[in-house]
Every structure is written in C-alpha cells, then in structure tokens.
C-alpha positions in Angstrom: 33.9 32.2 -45.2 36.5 31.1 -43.2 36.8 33.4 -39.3 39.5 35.8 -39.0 40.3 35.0 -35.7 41.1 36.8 -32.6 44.3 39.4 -32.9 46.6 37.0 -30.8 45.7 34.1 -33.2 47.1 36.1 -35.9 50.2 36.8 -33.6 51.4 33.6 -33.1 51.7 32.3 -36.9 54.8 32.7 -38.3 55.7 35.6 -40.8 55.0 34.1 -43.9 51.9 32.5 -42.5 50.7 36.0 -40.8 51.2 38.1 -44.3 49.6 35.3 -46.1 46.4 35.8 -43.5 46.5 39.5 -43.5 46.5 39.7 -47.8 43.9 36.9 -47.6 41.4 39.2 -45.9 42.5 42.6 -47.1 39.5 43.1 -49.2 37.7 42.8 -45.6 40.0 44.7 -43.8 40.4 47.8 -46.1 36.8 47.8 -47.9 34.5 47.1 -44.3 31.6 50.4 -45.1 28.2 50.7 -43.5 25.5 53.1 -42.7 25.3 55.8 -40.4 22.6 55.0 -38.5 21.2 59.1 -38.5 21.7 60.1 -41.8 22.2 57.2 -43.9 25.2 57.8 -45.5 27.7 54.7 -46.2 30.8 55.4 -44.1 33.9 53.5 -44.9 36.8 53.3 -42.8 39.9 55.0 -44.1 43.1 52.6 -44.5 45.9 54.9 -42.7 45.0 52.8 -39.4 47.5 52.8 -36.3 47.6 51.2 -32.6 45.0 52.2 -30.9 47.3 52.3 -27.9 48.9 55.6 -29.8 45.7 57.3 -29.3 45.2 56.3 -25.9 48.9 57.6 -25.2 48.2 60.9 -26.9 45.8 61.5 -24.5 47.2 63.9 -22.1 47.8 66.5 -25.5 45.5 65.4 -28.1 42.5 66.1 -25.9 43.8 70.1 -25.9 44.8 70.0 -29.3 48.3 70.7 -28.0 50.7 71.8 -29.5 48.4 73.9 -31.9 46.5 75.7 -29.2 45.7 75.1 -25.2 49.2 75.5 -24.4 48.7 77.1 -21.2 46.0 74.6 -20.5 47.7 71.9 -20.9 50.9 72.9 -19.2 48.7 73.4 -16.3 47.1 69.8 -16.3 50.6 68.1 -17.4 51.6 66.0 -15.6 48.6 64.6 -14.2 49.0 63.7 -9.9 48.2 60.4 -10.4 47.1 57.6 -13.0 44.5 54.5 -11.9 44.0 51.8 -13.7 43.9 47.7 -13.1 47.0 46.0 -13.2 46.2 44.9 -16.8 47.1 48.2 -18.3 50.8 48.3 -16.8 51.5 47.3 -20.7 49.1 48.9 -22.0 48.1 52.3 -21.3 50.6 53.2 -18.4 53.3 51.9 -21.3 51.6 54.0 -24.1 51.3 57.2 -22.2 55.0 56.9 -20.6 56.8 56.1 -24.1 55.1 58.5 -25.7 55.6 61.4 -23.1 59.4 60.5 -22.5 59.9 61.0 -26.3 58.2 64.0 -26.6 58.6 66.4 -23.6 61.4 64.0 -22.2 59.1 63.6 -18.7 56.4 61.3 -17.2 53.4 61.9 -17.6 51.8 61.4 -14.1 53.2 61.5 -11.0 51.7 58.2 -9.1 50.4 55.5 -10.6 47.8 53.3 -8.4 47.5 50.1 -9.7 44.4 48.5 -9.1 44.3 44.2 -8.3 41.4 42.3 -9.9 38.2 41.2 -8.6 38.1 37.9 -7.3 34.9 35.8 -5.8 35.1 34.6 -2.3 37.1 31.6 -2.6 39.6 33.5 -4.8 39.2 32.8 -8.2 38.8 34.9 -11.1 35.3 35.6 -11.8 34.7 34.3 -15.4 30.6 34.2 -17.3 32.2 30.3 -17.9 32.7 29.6 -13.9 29.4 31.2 -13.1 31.3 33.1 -10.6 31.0 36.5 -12.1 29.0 39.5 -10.4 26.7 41.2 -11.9 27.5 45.0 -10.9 24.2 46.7 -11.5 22.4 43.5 -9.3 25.0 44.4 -6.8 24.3 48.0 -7.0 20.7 47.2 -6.8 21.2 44.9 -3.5 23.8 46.7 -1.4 23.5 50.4 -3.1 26.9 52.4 -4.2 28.5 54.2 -1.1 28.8 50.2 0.4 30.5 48.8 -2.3 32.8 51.5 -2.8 33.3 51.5 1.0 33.8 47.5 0.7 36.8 48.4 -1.8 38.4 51.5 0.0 38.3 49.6 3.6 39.1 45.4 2.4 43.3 46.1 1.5 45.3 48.2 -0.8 44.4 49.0 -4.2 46.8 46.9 -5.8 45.9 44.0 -4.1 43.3 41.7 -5.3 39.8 42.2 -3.5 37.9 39.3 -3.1 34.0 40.0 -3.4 30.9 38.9 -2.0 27.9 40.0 -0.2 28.9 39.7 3.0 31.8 41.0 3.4 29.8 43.9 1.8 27.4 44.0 4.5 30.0 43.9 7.3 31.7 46.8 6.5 28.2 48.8 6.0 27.1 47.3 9.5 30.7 48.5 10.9 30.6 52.2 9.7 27.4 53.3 7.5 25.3 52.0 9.7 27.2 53.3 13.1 27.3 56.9 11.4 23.8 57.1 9.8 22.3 55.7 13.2 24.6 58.6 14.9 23.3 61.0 12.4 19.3 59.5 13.3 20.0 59.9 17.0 21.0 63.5 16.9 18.3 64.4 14.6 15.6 62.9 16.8 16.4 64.7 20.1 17.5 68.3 17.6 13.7 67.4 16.6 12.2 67.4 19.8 14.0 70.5 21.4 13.4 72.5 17.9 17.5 72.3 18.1 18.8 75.1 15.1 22.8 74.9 14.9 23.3 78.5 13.2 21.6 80.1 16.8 24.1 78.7 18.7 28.3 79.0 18.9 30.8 76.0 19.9 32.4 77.8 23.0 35.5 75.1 23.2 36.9 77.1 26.5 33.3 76.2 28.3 33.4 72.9 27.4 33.3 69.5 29.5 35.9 67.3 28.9 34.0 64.5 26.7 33.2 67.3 24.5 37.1 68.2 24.4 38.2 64.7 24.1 35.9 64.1 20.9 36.7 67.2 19.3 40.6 66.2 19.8 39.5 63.1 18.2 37.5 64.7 15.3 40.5 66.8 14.5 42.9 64.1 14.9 41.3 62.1 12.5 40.6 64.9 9.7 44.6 65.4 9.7 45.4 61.6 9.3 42.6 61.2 6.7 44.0 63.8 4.7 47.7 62.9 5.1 47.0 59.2 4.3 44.6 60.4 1.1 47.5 62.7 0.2 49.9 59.5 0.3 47.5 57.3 -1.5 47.0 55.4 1.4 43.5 54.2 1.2 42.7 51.9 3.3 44.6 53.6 6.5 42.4 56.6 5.9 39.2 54.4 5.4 40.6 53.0 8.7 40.4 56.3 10.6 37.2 57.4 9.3 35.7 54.1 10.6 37.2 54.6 14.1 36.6 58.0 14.5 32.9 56.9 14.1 33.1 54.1 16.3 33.9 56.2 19.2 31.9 58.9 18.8 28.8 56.3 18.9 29.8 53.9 20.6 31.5 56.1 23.2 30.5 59.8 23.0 27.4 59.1 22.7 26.8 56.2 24.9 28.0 58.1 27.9 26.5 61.4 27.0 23.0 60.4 26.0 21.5 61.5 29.2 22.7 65.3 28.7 20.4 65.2 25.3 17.0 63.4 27.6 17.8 66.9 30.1 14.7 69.2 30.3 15.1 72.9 28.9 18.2 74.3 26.8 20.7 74.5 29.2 24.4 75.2 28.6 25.7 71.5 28.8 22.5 70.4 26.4 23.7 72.8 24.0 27.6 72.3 24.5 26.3 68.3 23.6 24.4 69.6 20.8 26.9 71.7 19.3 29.6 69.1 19.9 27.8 66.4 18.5 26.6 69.1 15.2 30.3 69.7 14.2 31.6 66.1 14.7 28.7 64.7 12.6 29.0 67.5 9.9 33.1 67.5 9.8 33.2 63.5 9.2 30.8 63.6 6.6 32.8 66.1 4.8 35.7 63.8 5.1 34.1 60.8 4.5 32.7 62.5 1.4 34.5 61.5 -1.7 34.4 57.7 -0.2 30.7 57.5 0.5 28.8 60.5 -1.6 25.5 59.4 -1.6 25.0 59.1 2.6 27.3 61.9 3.3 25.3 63.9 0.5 21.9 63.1 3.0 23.9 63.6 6.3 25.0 67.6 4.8 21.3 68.4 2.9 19.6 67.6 6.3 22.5 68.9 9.0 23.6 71.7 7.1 21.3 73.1 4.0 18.1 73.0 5.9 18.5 75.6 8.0 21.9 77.7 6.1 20.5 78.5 2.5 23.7 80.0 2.2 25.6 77.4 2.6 27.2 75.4 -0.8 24.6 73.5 -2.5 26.2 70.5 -1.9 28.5 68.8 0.2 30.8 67.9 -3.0 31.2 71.5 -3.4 32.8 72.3 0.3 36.2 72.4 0.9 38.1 69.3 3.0 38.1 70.4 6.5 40.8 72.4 8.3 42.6 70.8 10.7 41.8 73.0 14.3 45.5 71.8 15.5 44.6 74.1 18.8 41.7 71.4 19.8 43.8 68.6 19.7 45.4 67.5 23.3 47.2 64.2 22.8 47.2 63.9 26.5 43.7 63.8 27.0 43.8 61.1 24.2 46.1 59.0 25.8 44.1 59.2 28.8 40.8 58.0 27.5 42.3 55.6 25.6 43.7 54.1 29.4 40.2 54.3 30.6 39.1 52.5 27.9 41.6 50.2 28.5 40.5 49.4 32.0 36.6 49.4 31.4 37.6 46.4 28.7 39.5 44.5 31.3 36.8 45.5 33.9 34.2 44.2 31.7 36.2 40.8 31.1 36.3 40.4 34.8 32.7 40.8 35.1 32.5 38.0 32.5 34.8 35.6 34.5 32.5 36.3 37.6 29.2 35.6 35.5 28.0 38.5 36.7 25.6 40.8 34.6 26.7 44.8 34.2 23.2 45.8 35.9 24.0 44.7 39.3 26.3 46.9 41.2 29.7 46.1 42.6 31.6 47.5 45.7 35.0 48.0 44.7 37.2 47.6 41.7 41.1 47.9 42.2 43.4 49.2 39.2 47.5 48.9 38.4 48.2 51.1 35.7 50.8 53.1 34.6 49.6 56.1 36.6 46.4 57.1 38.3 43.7 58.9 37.5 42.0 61.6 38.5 38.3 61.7 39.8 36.8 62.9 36.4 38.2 59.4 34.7 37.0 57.3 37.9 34.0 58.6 37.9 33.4 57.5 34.4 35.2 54.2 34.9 33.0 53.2 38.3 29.9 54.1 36.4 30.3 52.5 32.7 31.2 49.4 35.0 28.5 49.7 37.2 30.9 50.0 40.4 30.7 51.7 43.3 34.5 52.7 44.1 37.5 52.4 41.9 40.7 52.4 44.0 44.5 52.5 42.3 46.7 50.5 44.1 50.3 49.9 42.7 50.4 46.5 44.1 47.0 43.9 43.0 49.1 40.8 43.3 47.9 39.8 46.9 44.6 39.2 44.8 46.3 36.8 42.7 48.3 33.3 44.2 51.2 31.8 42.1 52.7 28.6 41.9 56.2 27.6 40.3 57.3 23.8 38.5 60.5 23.7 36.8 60.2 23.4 32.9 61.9 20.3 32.6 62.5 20.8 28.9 64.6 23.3 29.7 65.7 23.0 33.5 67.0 19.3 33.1 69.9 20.0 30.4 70.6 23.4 32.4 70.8 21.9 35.9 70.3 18.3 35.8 71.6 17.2 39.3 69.2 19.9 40.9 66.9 19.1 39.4 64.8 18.3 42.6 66.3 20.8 44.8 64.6 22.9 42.5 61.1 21.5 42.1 61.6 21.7 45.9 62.3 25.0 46.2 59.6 26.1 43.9 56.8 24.5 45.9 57.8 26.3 48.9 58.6 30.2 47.7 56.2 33.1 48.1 54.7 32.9 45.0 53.7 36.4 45.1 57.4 37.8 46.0 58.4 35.3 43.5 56.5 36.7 40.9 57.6 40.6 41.3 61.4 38.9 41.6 60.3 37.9 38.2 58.8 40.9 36.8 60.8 43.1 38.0 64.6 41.3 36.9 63.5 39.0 34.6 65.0 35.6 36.4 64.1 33.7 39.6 67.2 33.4 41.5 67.4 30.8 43.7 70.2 28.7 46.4 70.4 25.0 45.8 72.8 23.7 48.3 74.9 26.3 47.7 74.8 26.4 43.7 73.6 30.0 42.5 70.2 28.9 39.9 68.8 31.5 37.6 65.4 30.7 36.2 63.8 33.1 33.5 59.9 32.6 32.4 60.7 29.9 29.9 62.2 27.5 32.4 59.0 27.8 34.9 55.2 26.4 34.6 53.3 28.9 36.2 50.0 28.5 37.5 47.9 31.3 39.0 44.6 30.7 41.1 42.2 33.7 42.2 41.9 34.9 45.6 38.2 33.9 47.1 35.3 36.8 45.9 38.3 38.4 43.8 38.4 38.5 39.9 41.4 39.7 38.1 42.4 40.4 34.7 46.1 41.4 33.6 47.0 43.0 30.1 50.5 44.3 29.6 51.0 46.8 32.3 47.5 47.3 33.4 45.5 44.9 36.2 42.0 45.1 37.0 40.7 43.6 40.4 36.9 43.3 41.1 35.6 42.2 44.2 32.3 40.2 43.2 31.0 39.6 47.3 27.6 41.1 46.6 25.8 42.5 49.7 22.0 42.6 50.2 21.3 45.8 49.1 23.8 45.6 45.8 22.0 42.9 45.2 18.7 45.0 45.7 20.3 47.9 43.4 20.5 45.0 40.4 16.6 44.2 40.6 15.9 47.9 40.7 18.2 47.9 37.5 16.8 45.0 35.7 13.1 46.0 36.3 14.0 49.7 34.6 15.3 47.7 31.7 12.3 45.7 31.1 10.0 48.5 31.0 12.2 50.4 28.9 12.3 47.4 26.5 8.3 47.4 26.9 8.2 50.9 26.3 9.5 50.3 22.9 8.0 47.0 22.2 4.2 48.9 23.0 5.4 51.9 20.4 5.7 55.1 22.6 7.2 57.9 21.8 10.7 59.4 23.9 8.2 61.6 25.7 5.4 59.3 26.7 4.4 60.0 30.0 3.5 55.5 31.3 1.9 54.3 34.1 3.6 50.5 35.3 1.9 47.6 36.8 3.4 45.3 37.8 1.8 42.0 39.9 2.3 37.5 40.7 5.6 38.7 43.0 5.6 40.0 46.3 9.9 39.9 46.3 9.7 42.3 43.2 6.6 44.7 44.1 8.5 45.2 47.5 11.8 46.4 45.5 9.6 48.7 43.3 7.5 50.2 46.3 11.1 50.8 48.0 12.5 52.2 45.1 9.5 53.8 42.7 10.9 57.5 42.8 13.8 56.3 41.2 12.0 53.4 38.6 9.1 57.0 37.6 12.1 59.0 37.2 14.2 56.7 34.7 11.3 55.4 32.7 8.9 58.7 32.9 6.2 57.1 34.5 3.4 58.5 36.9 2.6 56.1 38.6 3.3 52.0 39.3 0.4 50.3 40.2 1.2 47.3 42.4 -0.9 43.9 42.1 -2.3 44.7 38.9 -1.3 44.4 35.3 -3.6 46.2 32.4 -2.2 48.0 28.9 0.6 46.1 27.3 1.9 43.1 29.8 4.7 40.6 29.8 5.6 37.9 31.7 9.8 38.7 32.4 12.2 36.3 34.7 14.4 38.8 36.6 17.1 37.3 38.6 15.5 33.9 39.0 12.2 35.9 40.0 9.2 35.2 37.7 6.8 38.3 37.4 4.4 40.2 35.1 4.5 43.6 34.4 2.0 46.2 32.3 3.2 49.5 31.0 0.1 52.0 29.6 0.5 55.6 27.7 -1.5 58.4 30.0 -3.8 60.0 27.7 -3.2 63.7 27.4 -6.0 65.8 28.3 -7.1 68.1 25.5 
C-alpha cells in the first residue's frame, strides 16, 4: 500500500491531484476502528472531523462548558493575563484563540503574550536527533537538577530570544547565585546551630540597628520592589538580575564584613541584631526567588521557617510575595555603600599594581571622590583594605606626573606652522596644572608666539608616570592613592597576618570543628618563632589556640613559605577533659 504522506505533502499538490489523494484513501480515513485497550470494545472514529486548531482555540470556554453553564467562572478567568508559548505557535494557537475570541465576544483573549525563542546548542544551531545535537531533558535534569536549568533560562536573555544551551553555561549561573545563596543559607545555619539560635524568641528592632544591618535591609527591600515590578512587566531576566545581586552582596559583602559578630561569645544584642538581620534577608529572598527556583527555595523555607513555626504555611509556595517595607529603604545609605565599594575596588587594583598581598598592612591610602566620608565608611574602607589611615584629599594629582606630545594627526592640519612651538611648549608645562587646565575646561590653551592655541584631549598624547612609593588608580570621578613604603613593623604586622592564615587553613585541612580549642607549633625558623613569641596573644586569640609551642612541631604539620621565609608548623585539637 502506497504511504499517505505527511499533511504538507498533501498540501502542496494541486486541487485535482489533492481530491484525487484524499478519495483514494477515504476508506482509510473514514473506516480507521480499533480496540479499547480496557474494555475491548472496537471504537471507530466518527467522520464529522474539524481542525484541531478549533479545539485548541475553544479553549478558554469549552473547558467551562460556557455558554451552557460556568458563566460567572469563566467571566472571571476571561481574559487570561498572559499567554506563553514558543514562537511556533504565533500561527497556531495564538492565531486560533485570537480569531476565534474576536468573533465571538469581539475581545482578545489574553492580555500579554510572551513568546518564547527556541533552544539552540552552543554554537547556535537548531538541535535536531539528525545533527546529534539535541539534549536530552530528563539527562539534563538528572545532571544539573531543575531549579538550575530553569534559573539558566530566566537569567541567559529575554524569553523571546533564542537560548543557546549547554552545560556550562548551566553551571555558571548555579555557581553565580544557587550556590552563593545556599552557602549563605549553610553559613547561617551553622553558627544558629551552635548558639541554639530560634528566630520566633527574638524581634528585628530596625531603630537599634547598626548600619550594615540597615544598609542590607534597604537592599533586601529594594530588591523585593524591583523583582516584583519587573515580574509584573514580564521582565524576566531584569528581575532574575536583581535576585542574583541582591545575593551577591549579602554574601559577598554582608556577610564578609560581619562574620566576626556571629564568632562573638554569648547572645549579645549586636549577635542577635546579625542574626535577625541575616533570618529575614535569607527568608524574604527565598520567597522571592520562589517561583524561579522552587525546589532550593522550598529547602531554604522548611528548614528557616517550618522548623521552629508549625504555624506557619506548609509550604513556601503557599506564602504570599513579600511586602515591600518602603520605611527601611534609605537610598542615601545605598549610594553611599555603593561609593565605598567603589573605592575598595580601586584600592584593591592599586594593591595589585604594587604586587602587594592584602595581608600586609599599609600606612595611608588617599581618596578624591565626590564627597567625603564619614568615620563609620573609613573605618570599613581602611580595614577591608588592610590600611591603616584613609585620608580625603580633593587634590591626589601631586601623586601622579603628566607629560603632553601634540597629536600630530590632528595638531598638524590645525596648526601646521606651530607645529614645533607647540611640541615645545608641551615639554615644558606643569603637567599637573596642565592637566586640571584640562579637566576642569576641557582644552589646553596655550601662547605660540603670540597665536592663541586651543588643544582638547584628542589633539594631545598623554603619558602619566607614578610618583616614587605611590600607586594610583583613577575611575571617573573617583582617585585612589596608596602609599606602598612598608615600614619594619608593617612589615612585621603581614607575617603575623600570614602565619594566622596558615593555621586557619590547617585548622580545616586537620578537620576541626569552629570551636576547637588547638595548640600551634611551629619550629626550622628563628625569624618566624620570634614574630609569634612577639605577637602570640594576638595569633591564640584569632585561631583559638592555647598555647604555641616554639621549636617543636607534633599533630598535623606542614611545611608553608611565608614571605620568602620557609618554616613548619603543627596544629593539634586539646582533648576535652571528661
């Protein structure tokens, strides 16, 4: 028997040719039966037989039986907010349920239509069985689990775009922000662990709080009201956007600098202002995050939340979206983190430049910026770059030297003849008066033998050369200036630094717990046992140790290179007396 052939096979013969196919296979067509697979009865398929597109556009009544009952249902569901389907179903359903709506109620049937693009592989093609390019989803569910890949598609580009696919992009964007929150999560758990922390005995006083605690709190808030105007505009990936830098800088920032108040002895007031901080950040984002990652955000609430509030909704998919606290949010404190941040970035490239490692102290770093800042700011900026005073000057040029050349590209056809009166001129100007002339009126005006020259930045080469011991980096506005001359005991300060590191690392590396009380050896280095005899009330204090035992090296032992200084250290657990 000859093949039917596909539908569109049948579409392109001509007329005569089509309803010569079509009453060639009638018998087929009308008369196809078989058996239900239950009962056993033949079943044959009835001839009155229209597009199923019809159906598929009757959706939106048909499924309420409408108009012959449900009319108040439907009336409340029609139309629907929005319609999502790939951009194959523009003619298709999209088509089907618009026609069909406009001709009976005169209206569209949905509001918004997203359009999703197709799946593509890596390089961009359409994944195709034939190619051998094609995913298999359930593998990738299997590998990378659901919350990534849906987080992969919400975070990539718009919906409508298409999305190319593979591994490990999938894995960056789980690194970026599932695996910043969860380890955010796992970091508050362990210390609420240890201190027996319970969230429902305790209230978030936000007048008594410190001002990291204010400034995440304005950020948490901020971030809830552009989630849910973005989600509310369909804008997916600008709210996917937020979510993942919200969590950035509560982990990478919050955290960072307030890990210490969580290692505090006791419950005290700024433990618990951490705590609670920390509580309603963690629990607010994973109700926002909710509907794009359900699985981990499901985890985060049944731990944080259900474990010690039975009363609270069973699950986290059946809490309302968080309010928006518009009282918490202070733009200006906002603004002014996001300057600090701006100056530990440049203050960290200086370092860089210098080669010099953020564990040995610095005297004195100099800041231009817009305006200064008070000492609650400096005090965070001198210690997150390991600096001992941070000074705001408005002028850090005399840090910097300038030299001018005329751009002859575009000095020549300007001022041919003075030409080099010019060049002359340049090599003998304050560069550093030359510079704010520059700045500050955009040209360089200079007298050539009594000819007026205006030079703006294109028509100069500039070159710029560090002062001796100085280190500066410029971005827009805003100058950082560190002084890298290191004095003995700076330099002392940075072995004392390193050698807390290393048994910190060791601590870790030998498998004790937080609390593990050590006891450090440390021997083959006269230069280093002198700097930990000087300074061993400060090395027992940071890494909860006993006792250092000079000259000797038992427990777990390493062999470290510390500045250029080869020595071997031991850490041990003291046993606990029963």
């Amino acid at each position: 028997m000859e093949s039917v052939g596909s539908r569109q096979d049948l579409y392109e013969k001509s007329g005569d040719e089509r309803a010569k196919t079509i009453e060639l296979h009638r018998p087929y067509i009308d008369d196809i039966t078989m058996k239900c697979p239950d009962c056993g009865k033949t079943m044959h398929r009835v001839p009155e037989v229209i597009d199923c597109w019809f159906d598929s556009g009757a959706m939106p009544f048909a499924q309420h039986h409408y108009p012959f009952e449900n009319k108040d249902l439907f009336e409340q569901q029609f139309p629907a907010d929005f319609i999502s389907e790939a951009v194959d179903q523009t003619r298709g359903w999209f088509y089907s349920l618009l026609a069909e709506s406009t001709l009976l109620f005169n209206k569209a049937p949905y509001k918004n239509v997203i359009v999703l693009g197709h799946v593509q592989d890596e390089n961009g093609q359409k994944m195709s069985k034939s190619k051998g390019n094609a995913v298999d989803p359930f593998d990738a569910l299997n590998k990378y689990g659901a919350d990534a890949i849906r987080w992969y598609f919400y975070i990539n580009s718009a919906p409508w775009l298409p999305n190319r696919f593979h591994g490990k992009a999938v894995v960056e964007g789980q690194r970026k922000f599932m695996s910043t929150l969860w380890n955010t999560y796992a970091f508050f758990v362990l210390y609420a662990n240890i201190d027996n922390f319970d969230a429902t005995k305790y209230t978030l006083n936000y007048d008594k709080l410190p001002v990291m605690d204010k400034w995440l709190l304005s950020k948490l808030n901020t971030m809830v009201k552009t989630v849910d105007e973005d989600l509310g505009s369909y804008k997916i990936p600008e709210a996917a956007r937020a979510l993942q830098e919200f969590v950035d800088d509560m982990s990478n920032w919050y955290v960072r600098r307030s890990r210490e108040r969580f290692w505090a002895k006791g419950m005290e007031q700024d433990k618990i202002n951490a705590y609670m901080t920390l509580y309603t950040a963690l629990v607010t984002v994973a109700k926002a995050a909710a509907p794009m990652i359900p699985f981990m955000t499901e985890d985060i609430y049944q731990n944080l939340v259900r474990s010690i509030d039975a009363d609270a909704p069973e699950s986290i998919h059946l809490c309302d979206y968080p309010e928006v606290n518009e009282a918490w949010i202070d733009k200006d404190l906002e603004a002014n983190m996001e300057e600090l941040l701006e100056i530990v970035v440049l203050g960290r490239a200086c370092r860089n430049t210098a080669n010099i490692k953020n564990r040995q102290p610095i005297g004195t770093m100099y800041v231009k910026a817009e305006k200064a800042m008070d000492k609650f700011y400096t005090d965070i900026i001198a210690d997150e770059l390991n600096v001992k005073e941070v000074k705001f000057a408005d002028d850090v040029e005399s840090f910097i030297s300038y030299s001018f050349k005329p751009q002859l590209r575009t000095v020549g056809p300007k001022y041919g003849k003075l030409l080099n009166g010019i060049r002359t001129a340049l090599s003998e100007i304050d560069g550093t008066a030359a510079m704010k002339e520059l700045r500050d009126n955009g040209v360089l005006v200079l007298d050539i033998d009594g000819n007026k020259v205006e030079l703006a930045e294109e028509d100069l080469l500039i070159e710029t050369a560090q002062s001796e011991g100085y280190v500066t980096e410029t971005d827009g506005e805003t100058s950082v200036v560190l002084d890298t001359n290191l004095t003995p005991e700076l330099i002392q300060e940075g072995f004392v630094r390193e050698i807390i590191s290393k048994v910190q690392t060791m601590r870790k590396e030998a498998g004790f717990e937080v609390m593990d009380k050590i006891i450090v050896y440390a021997k083959d280095n006269d230069k280093i046992m002198d700097i930990m005899k000087a300074n061993q009330d400060e090395i027992k204090c940071e890494v909860l140790a006993e006792n250092i035992v000079l000259g000797d090296a038992e427990g777990y032992t390493k062999e470290w290179n510390i500045n250029k200084e080869a020595v071997t250290l031991g850490v041990s657990k003291v046993q606990e007396e029963n």
